[in-house]
C-alpha positions as CSV (number, residue, x, y, z in Angstrom):
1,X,15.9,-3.7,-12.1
2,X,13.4,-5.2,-9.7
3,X,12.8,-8.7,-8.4
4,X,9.0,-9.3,-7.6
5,X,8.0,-12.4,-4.9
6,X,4.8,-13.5,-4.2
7,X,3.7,-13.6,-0.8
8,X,1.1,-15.4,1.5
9,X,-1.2,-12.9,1.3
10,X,-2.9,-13.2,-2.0
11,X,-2.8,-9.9,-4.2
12,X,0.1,-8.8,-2.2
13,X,3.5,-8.9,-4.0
14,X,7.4,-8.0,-2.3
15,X,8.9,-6.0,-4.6
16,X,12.6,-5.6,-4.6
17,X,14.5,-3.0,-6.2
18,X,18.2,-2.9,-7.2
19,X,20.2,-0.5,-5.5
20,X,23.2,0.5,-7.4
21,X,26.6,1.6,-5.0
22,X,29.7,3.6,-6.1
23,X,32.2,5.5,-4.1
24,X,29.2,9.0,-4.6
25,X,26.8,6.7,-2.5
26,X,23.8,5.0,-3.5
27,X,20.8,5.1,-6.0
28,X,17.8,3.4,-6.0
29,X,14.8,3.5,-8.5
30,X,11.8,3.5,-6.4
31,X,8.8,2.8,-9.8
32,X,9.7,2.3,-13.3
33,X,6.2,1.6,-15.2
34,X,8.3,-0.5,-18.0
35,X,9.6,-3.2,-15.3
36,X,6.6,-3.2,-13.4
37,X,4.4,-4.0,-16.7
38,X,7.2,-6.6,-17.4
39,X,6.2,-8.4,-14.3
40,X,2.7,-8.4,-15.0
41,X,1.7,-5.5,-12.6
42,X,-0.4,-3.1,-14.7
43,X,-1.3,-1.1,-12.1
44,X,-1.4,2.9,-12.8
45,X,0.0,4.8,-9.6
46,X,-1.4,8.1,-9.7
47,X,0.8,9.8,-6.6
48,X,4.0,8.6,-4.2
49,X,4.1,10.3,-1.0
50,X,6.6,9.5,1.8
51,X,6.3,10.1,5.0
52,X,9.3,9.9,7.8
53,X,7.6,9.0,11.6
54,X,9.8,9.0,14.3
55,X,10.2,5.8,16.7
56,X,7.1,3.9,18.0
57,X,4.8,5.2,15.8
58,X,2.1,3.6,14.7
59,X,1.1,4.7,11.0
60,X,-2.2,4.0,9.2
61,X,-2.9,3.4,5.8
62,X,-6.0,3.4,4.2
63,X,-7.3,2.2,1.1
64,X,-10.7,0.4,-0.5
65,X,-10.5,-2.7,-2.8
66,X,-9.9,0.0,-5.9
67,X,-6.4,1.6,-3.9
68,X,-2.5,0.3,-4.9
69,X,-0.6,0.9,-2.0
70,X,3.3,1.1,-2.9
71,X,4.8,0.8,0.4
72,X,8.5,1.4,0.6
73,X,11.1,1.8,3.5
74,X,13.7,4.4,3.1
75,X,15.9,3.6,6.1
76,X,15.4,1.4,9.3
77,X,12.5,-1.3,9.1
78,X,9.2,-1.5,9.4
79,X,6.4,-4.3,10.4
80,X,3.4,-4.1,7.5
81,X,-0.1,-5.3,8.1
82,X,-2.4,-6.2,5.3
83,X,-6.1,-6.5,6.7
């Protein structure tokens, strides 16, 4: 299950996903194309790639106004710009 907030950024959405604990650890579903549809994003994501950078690094993403980034953070934090 996923909760989906709008931001201030228009187009950009915060998706939240459930993460579901037991005594084995912890499981989270990172896409599910049935609950995304559900809250109105139709979007078709072709590939998921993560990456793991070590501290200080400064990543860049790169896109056109016909990319979906899914952006997700594994472990730590991260600061996100949207230019």
């Amino acid at each position: 299950m996923i909760t989906v907030e709008k931001t201030q950024l228009p187009g950009v959405l915060l998706i939240k996903p459930s993460i579901f604990e037991d005594f084995r650890g912890e499981y989270v579903e990172t896409y599910n194309e049935k609950e995304y549809t559900q809250h109105g994003i139709d979007i078709k994501f072709i590939q998921d790639d993560i990456s793991v950078s070590a501290r200080y690094v400064l990543r860049g993403m790169h896109g056109d106004e016909n990319t979906w980034k899914l952006v997700s953070c594994m472990y730590g934090n991260f600061y996100l710009a949207v230019i």
